[in-house]
N, C-alpha and C positions, 0 to 999 in steps of 0.2 A: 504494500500500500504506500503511495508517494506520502512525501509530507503533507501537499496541500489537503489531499483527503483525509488526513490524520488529522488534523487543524479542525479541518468543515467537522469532522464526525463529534469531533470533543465538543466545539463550540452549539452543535444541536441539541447534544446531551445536555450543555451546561443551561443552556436556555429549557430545555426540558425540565432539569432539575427547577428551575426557578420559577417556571411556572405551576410545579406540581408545590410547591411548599408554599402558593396561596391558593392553591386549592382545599377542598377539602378532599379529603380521605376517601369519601363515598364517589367523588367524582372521578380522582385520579384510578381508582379501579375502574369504574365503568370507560374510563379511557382506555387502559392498558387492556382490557378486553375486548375493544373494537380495533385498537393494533392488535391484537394476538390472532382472532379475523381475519383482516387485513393480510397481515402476515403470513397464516396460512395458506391462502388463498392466491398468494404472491412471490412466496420464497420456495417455488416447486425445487429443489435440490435438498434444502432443508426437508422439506413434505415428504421426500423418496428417505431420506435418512431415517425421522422419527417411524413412517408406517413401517419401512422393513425392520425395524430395530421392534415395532412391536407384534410384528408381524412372528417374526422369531419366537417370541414369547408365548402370544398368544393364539397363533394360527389353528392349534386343535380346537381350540374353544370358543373364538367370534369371527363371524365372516369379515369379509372386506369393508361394509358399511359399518360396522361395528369398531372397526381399526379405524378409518378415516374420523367417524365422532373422536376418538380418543386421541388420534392424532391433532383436530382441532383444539382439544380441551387442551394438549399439551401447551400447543403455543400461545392458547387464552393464559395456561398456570402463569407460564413462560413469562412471557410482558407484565403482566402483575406483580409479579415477584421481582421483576425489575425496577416497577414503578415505587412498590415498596421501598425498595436499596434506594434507591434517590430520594426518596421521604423519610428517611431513616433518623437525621434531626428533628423532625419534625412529630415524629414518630414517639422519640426519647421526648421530647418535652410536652405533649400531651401525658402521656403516662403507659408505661408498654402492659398494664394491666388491662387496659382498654381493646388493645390489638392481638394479646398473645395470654394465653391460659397453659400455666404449666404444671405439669401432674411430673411426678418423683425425683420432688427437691430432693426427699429423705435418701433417698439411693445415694445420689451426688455426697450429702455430708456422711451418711459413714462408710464411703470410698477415701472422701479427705481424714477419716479417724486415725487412719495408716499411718499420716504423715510424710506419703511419698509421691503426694501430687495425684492428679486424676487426668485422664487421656479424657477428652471429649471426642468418641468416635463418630463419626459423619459420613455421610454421602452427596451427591450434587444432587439436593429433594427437595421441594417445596422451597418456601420463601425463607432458603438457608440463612440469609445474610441477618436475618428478624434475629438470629442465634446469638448475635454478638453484642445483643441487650442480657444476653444470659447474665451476665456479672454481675447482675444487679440481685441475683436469688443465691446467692454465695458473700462470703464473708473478704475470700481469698480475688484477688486480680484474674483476669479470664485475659488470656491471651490467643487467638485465631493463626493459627497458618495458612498464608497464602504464597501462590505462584505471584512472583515476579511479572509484570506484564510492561518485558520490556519494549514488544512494539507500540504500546500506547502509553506510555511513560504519564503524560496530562495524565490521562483518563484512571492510571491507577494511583497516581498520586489522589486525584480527588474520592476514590472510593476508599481509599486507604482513611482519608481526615472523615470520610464518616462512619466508619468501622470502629474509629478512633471516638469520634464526639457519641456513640452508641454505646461508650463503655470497653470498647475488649482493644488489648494491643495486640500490633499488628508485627508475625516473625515471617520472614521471608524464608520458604522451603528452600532446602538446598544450600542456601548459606548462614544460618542464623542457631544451625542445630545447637552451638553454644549455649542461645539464651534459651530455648527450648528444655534441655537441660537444667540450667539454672532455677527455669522458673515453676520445674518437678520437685525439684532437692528444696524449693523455697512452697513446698506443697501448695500447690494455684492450677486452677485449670490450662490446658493446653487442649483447642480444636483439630483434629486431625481429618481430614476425608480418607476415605478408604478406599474409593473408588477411582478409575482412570489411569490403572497401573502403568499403561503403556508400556515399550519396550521391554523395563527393566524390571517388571511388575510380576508379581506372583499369578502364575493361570493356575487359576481354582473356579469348582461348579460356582453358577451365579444362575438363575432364573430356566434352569434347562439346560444349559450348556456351560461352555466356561469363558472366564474371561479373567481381563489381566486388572488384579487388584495390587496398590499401594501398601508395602510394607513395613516403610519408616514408623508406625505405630507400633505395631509389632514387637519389633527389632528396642524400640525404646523401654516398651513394656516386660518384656524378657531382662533385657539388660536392668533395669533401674526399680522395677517391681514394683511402678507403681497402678493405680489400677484404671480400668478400661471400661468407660461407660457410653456403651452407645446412646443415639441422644438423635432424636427425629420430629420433623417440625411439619404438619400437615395441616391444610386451607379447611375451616368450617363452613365457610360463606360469610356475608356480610359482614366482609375486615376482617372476621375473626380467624384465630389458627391457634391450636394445640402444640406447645412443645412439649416431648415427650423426653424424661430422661429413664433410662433402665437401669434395672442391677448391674454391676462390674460382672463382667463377662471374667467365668473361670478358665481362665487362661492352663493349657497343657504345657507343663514341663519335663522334659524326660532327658535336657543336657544335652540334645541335639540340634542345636540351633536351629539350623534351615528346616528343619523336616515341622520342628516346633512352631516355627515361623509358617509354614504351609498349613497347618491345622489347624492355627486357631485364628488365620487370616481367613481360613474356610468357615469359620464357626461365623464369624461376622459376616460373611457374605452370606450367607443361609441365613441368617437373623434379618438385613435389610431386604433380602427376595422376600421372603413374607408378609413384609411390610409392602414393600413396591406389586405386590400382585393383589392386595388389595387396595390399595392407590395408585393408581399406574399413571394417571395422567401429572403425577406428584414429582416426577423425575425426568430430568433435563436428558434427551432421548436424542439429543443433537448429534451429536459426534456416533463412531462406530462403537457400539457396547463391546461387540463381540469382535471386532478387529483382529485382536489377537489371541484367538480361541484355537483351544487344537483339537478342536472338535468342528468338520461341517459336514455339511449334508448336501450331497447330488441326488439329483432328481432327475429319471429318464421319463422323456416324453414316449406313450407307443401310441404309435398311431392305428393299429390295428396288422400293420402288413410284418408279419415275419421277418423277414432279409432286413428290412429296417431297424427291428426292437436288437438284432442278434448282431448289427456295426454300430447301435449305439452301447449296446453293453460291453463290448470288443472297448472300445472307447474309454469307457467310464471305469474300466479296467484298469484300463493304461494308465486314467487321469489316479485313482484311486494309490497306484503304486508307486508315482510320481508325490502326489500328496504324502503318502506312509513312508517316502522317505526323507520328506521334511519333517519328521515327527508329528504329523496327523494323523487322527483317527477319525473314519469315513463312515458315516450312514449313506444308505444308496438305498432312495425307495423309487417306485415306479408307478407312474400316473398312468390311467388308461385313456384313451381320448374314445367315446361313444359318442356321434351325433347327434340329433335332432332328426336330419335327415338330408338326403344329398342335397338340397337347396340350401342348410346350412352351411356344409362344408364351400360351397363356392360363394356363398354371401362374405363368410368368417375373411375367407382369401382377401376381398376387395374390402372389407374393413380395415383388416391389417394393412394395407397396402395406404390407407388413409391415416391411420392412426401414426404411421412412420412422421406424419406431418403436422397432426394434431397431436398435440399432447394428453388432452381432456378426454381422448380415446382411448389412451394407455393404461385404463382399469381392468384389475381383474377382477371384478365382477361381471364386465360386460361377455364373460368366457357364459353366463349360466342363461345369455340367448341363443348358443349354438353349441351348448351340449347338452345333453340330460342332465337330469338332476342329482342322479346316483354319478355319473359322471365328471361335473361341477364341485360336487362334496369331496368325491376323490381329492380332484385337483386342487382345493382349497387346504387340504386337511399341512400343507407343507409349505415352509419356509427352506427357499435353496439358495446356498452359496454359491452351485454351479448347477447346472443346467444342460443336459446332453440331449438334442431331437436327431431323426435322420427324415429328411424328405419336407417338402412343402408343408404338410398338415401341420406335422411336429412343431417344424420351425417357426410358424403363426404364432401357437402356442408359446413359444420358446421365449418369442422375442417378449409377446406382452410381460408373463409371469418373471421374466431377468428386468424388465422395467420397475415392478412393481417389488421386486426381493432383492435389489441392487445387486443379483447376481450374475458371473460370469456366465456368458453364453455362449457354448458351443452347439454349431449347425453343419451335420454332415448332408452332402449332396449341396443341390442346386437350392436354394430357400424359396423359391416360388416368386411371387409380387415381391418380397423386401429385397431392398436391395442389402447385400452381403455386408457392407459397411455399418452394421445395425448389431452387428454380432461379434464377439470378441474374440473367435476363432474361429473359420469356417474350414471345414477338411474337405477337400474336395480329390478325389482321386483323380489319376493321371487322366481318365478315358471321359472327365467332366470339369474339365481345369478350365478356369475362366483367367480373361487379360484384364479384366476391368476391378480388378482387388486390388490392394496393396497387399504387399508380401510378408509386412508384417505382422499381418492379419490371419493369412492362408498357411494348410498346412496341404502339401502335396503327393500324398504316397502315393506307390505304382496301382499298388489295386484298392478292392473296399476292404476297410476295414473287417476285422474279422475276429470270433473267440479262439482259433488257434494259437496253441504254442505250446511248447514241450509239455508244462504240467498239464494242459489241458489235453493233450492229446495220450498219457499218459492214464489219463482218469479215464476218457472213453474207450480205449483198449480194453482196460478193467472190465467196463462195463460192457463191451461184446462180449468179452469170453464169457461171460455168466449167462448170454443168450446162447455162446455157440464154443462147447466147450474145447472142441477138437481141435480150434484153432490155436488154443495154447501148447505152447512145446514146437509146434510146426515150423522149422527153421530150413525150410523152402524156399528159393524166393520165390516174391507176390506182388503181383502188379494187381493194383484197385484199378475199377472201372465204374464212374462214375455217371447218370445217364439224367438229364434234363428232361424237360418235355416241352410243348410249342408254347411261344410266345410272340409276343408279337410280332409279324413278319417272318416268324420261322415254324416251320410246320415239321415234323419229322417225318420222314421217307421209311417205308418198311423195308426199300429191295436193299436200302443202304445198312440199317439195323442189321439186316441178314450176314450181310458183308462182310459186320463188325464183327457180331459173332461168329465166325469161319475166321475173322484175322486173328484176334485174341484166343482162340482156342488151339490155332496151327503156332502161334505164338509159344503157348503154355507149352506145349509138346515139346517144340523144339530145345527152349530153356528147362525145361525138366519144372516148371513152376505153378505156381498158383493163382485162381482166378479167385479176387475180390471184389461185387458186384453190386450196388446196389441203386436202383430204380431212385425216383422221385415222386412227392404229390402229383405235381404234371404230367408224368408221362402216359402219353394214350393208353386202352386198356387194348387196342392191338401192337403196341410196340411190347407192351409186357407180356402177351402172348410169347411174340415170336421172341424173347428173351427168354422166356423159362421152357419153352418150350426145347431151346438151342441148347441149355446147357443143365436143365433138372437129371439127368442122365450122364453130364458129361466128370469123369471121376477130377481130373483138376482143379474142380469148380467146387471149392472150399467154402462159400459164400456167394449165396444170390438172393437176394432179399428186392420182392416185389413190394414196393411205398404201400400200394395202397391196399393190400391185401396183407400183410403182416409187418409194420414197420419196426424196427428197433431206434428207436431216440440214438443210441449209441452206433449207428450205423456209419453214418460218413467221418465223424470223427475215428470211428477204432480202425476202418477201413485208410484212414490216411496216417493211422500212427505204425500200420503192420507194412503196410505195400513200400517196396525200392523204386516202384514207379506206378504213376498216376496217371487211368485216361479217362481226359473230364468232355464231356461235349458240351460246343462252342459260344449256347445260346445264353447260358447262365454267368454273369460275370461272379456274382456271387461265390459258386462254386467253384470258380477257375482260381478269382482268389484264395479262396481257403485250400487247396490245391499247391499254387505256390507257400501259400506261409507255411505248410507244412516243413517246405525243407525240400519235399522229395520231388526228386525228376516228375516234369509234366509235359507228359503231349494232350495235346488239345484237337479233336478231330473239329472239322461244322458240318453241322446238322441241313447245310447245303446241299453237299459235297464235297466241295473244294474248296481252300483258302485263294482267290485270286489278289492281284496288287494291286485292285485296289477295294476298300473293304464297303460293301454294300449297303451297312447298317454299323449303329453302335458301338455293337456285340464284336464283330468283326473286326472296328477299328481297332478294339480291348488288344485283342486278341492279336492282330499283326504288331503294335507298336511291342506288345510284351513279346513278341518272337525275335523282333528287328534289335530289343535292348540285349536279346542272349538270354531270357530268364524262362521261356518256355520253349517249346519244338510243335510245331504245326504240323496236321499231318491230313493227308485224306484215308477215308478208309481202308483203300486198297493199301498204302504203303505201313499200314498199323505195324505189321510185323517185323518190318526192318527196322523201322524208329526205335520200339522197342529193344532190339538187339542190340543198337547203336548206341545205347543211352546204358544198359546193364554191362556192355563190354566196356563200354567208357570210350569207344569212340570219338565221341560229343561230350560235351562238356556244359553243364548250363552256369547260370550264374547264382548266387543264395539270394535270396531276397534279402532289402536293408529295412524295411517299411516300419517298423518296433522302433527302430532308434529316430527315424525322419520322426511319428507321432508324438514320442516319447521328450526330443527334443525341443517340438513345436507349441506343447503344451508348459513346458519348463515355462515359459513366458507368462503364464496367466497366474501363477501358483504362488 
């Protein structure tokens, strides 16, 4: 902030001030609540701060509209409580019995019987600053710590002389811990906040999750013994407000400093959660609570289509282990998207596409016109830190709920209407790579994302041999055989299927090896014919598992952790990628016929650029059996996939 605006800002305060101290009391609230109004209604960064901050909190238990009032009342508290701290001489010389009712003096004096001073512990709640009239229900001097507010030096000079004319002195954290001391050993109160740890702050549970609390109280009260009285000050209505002082908090000692320091800084943060979830609008919600919590929570959108829910969990994988190695620990829940009905799904699209512009559109409430209701509840019921979709639906979704939970957003695929720049990571694989991103934004792997990789492929091994036991012990080689079904623009050919199986079976012969096979949901119910028909009889044929007539879950993964090589057809990118991640050699036939140069469709383009980089082998039917051989003798040579480390890398940036 320039000087001059540091000037205008004080010089508005000070005339504020001056105006509120010929007011009355009754007026200067009814002002400071039509600023906090006002202000709500005007300072949307602030607005996205407090709802997600209570959002966190409270998202099991009030809907959107429910956060938005609380959000309002916050920054109604908010301005009030500021208007108060400017009235604060004015305050003191009317008579603070008028303003402020306090209940357990008697705590406070036989905390002082000790003779080793008393910690006044605190939080940034209610019309805190009202606390530094406290000196006046004590016998002993009351002294307040505050932060140093060196960028506005005026400004803290003048709240400091009314800190000061309100009764309590005033010790600057961080450098004054001298008289802080002194003025325990001379048994007086000392104010401490507990909250705002930042950095260097103790992470302990607070409200649901955890967050970084202030230890310098702690750390005093261990060392100097003397005692610890939380002290809470909350809004009755009309002027009035309740300070609250508690019993001295019995402090754990067992000679372990920091661990001692960690438990009973956690005893006090459970002590003000209780308090702030019954007053929630009572606490300054400004700043990140949970900043630095090593606890968050991803949320996958599904949109309903498989291949999608199975590269965003692939993902959220990744992001999950990326997190767990900065010492987070991850909740991963999963939202289901249910429509209304196809006319929502295309209305939702042109919303979003409008809402990138409107701000007043970026509620998530507006999700419970174009989903169900059980659908709606879902999505409500979480607060996320990050945010995984794949495909246009997801992504819709993706972007409002990351507006609304100020969380990261990641959007795999193409995001439909929004444009890509809306999102804080978009994954776009090689064969859907867009030029109109910045790079700092994109992450680029070769194929789609996917759940493959050693442990995973490892578990569904496991889990075939328990459907098919024969296959354990069998140290044959094993070429999997992988088989799609039509999509769009591609139909599968019977004479060609035929083909296959006479290539793959004169194959098996020749290498002495075994056939691992299995079908898809899509594939026609005459290509499954002439598939079990070809090889139910044929003894090589270790595995043939027809999709839609007896599926194993554990099928294409155990099939891709047993086989030395992999034949995927050409129509499924999906499957071609989980193919590569595997590791193992892949030929890829199409479901054409032939790979020409130049590719006809999509699928095709996939599919030549990953042949032309060295990472797969094209092949047509007829030549199955040579490729094969070429690839087990080692002939040819493919390249490993890098895709783990490119994602792995790309997310490093958001974490």
């Amino acid at each position: 902030m320039s000087s001059f605006k540091k000037s205008f800002l004080f010089a508005v305060i000070k005339i504020a001030a001056f105006l509120f101290m010929l007011l009355p009391i009754g007026i200067n609230l009814w002002i400071g609540r039509c600023l906090g109004w006002i202000g709500y209604h005007l300072l949307s960064r602030k607005r996205k701060v407090v709802y997600a901050n209570l959002k966190t909190v409270f998202a099991p238990t009030h809907s959107p509209s429910q956060l938005r009032v609380m959000t309002r009342d916050v920054f109604i508290n908010f301005v009030q409580s500021a208007v108060e701290l400017l009235c604060l001489p004015k305050i003191k010389d009317l008579g603070i019995g008028k303003f402020v009712d306090i209940e357990g003096k008697e705590h406070v004096d036989q905390a002082l019987l000790l003779g080793k001073g008393v910690i006044f512990l605190a939080i940034h709640s209610g019309s805190w600053e009202l606390a530094s009239v406290v000196g006046g229900i004590t016998k002993g001097s009351y002294h307040v710590v505050v932060n140093d507010q060196s960028k506005l030096p005026q400004l803290d000079k003048m709240l400091n002389e009314y800190r000061t004319i309100a009764g309590a002195h005033v010790i600057f954290a961080g450098t004054d811990t001298k008289e802080i001391i002194k003025a325990l050993r001379h048994n007086e109160i000392v104010s401490i906040v507990i909250d705002q740890g930042g950095r260097t702050g103790q992470i302990v549970p607070f409200l649901g999750k955890t967050s970084s609390m202030s230890t310098g109280a702690m750390r005093l009260a261990l060392k100097y013994g003397c005692g610890v009285c939380p002290v809470w000050i909350e809004r009755r209505g009309n002027g009035k407000h309740v300070l609250k002082a508690f019993p001295a908090m019995s402090l754990t000692v067992t000679g372990d400093l920091e661990q001692d320091i960690k438990v009973n800084v956690s005893k006090a943060a459970d002590h003000f959660a209780h308090l702030l979830r019954e007053h929630p609008v009572e606490y300054i919600w400004f700043y990140k609570v949970f900043k630095y919590s090593s606890q968050k929570q991803m949320v996958i959108v599904d949109d309903g289509r498989t291949g999608h829910l199975r590269q965003s969990q692939a993902l959220a994988r990744t992001l999950r282990e990326v997190l767990e190695k900065r010492g987070k620990s991850v909740e991963e829940n999963t939202i289901s998207l249910q429509w209304r009905g196809p006319w929502a799904i295309s209305l939702f699209a042109f919303y979003v596409f409008l809402a990138q512009y409107l701000s007043f559109l970026k509620r998530e409430d507006c999700l419970r016109y174009f989903l169900t209701d059980i659908s709606f509840k879902d999505v409500m019921k979480y607060k996320a830190d990050y945010i995984v979709s794949c495909g246009s639906q997801g992504a819709g979704v993706n972007f409002i709920l990351s507006q609304n939970h100020l969380a990261k957003s990641i959007s795999i695929l193409t995001p439909g209407l929004i444009s890509k720049e809306r999102f804080d990571v978009v994954v776009l694989p090689q064969h859907d790579r867009s030029k109109t991103i910045r790079r700092a934004r994109l992450i680029t792997p070769k194929v789609s994302p996917n759940m493959i990789s050693t442990a995973y492929l490892r578990e569904q091994t496991e889990g075939l041999f328990k459907h098919c036991s024969r296959l354990k012990g069998n140290a044959r080689t094993k070429f999997g055989v992988l088989i799609g079904g039509d999509a769009q623009g591609v139909k599968f050919d019977e004479a060609q299927i035929r083909e296959l199986i006479d290539q793959i079976k004169e194959a098996a012969l020749y290498l002495n090896a075994d056939i691992l096979l299995t079908t898809s949901r899509r594939t026609p119910a005459a290509i499954e014919r002439i598939i079990a028909d070809g090889l139910k009889s044929f003894e090589p044929c270790s595995l043939c598992i027809i999709a839609n007539q007896s599926n194993i879950p554990e099928a294409v993964g155990g099939i891709l952790g047993l086989s030395d090589v992999v034949i995927v057809s050409g129509e499924s990118i999906s499957m071609v990628s989980e193919a590569l991640s595997s590791g193992k050699h892949t030929i890829v036939f199409s479901p054409h016929g032939q790979y020409g140069k130049s590719p006809r469709d999509k699928y095709e383009d996939f599919v030549l650029k990953l042949n032309d980089q060295g990472y797969l082998m094209t092949s047509s039917v007829g030549d199955l059996k040579e490729k094969i051989a070429k690839l087990l003798s080692h002939e040819v040579t493919l390249k490993p996939l890098d895709d783990q480390n490119i994602i792995e890398n790309g997310l490093e940036a958001i974490v």
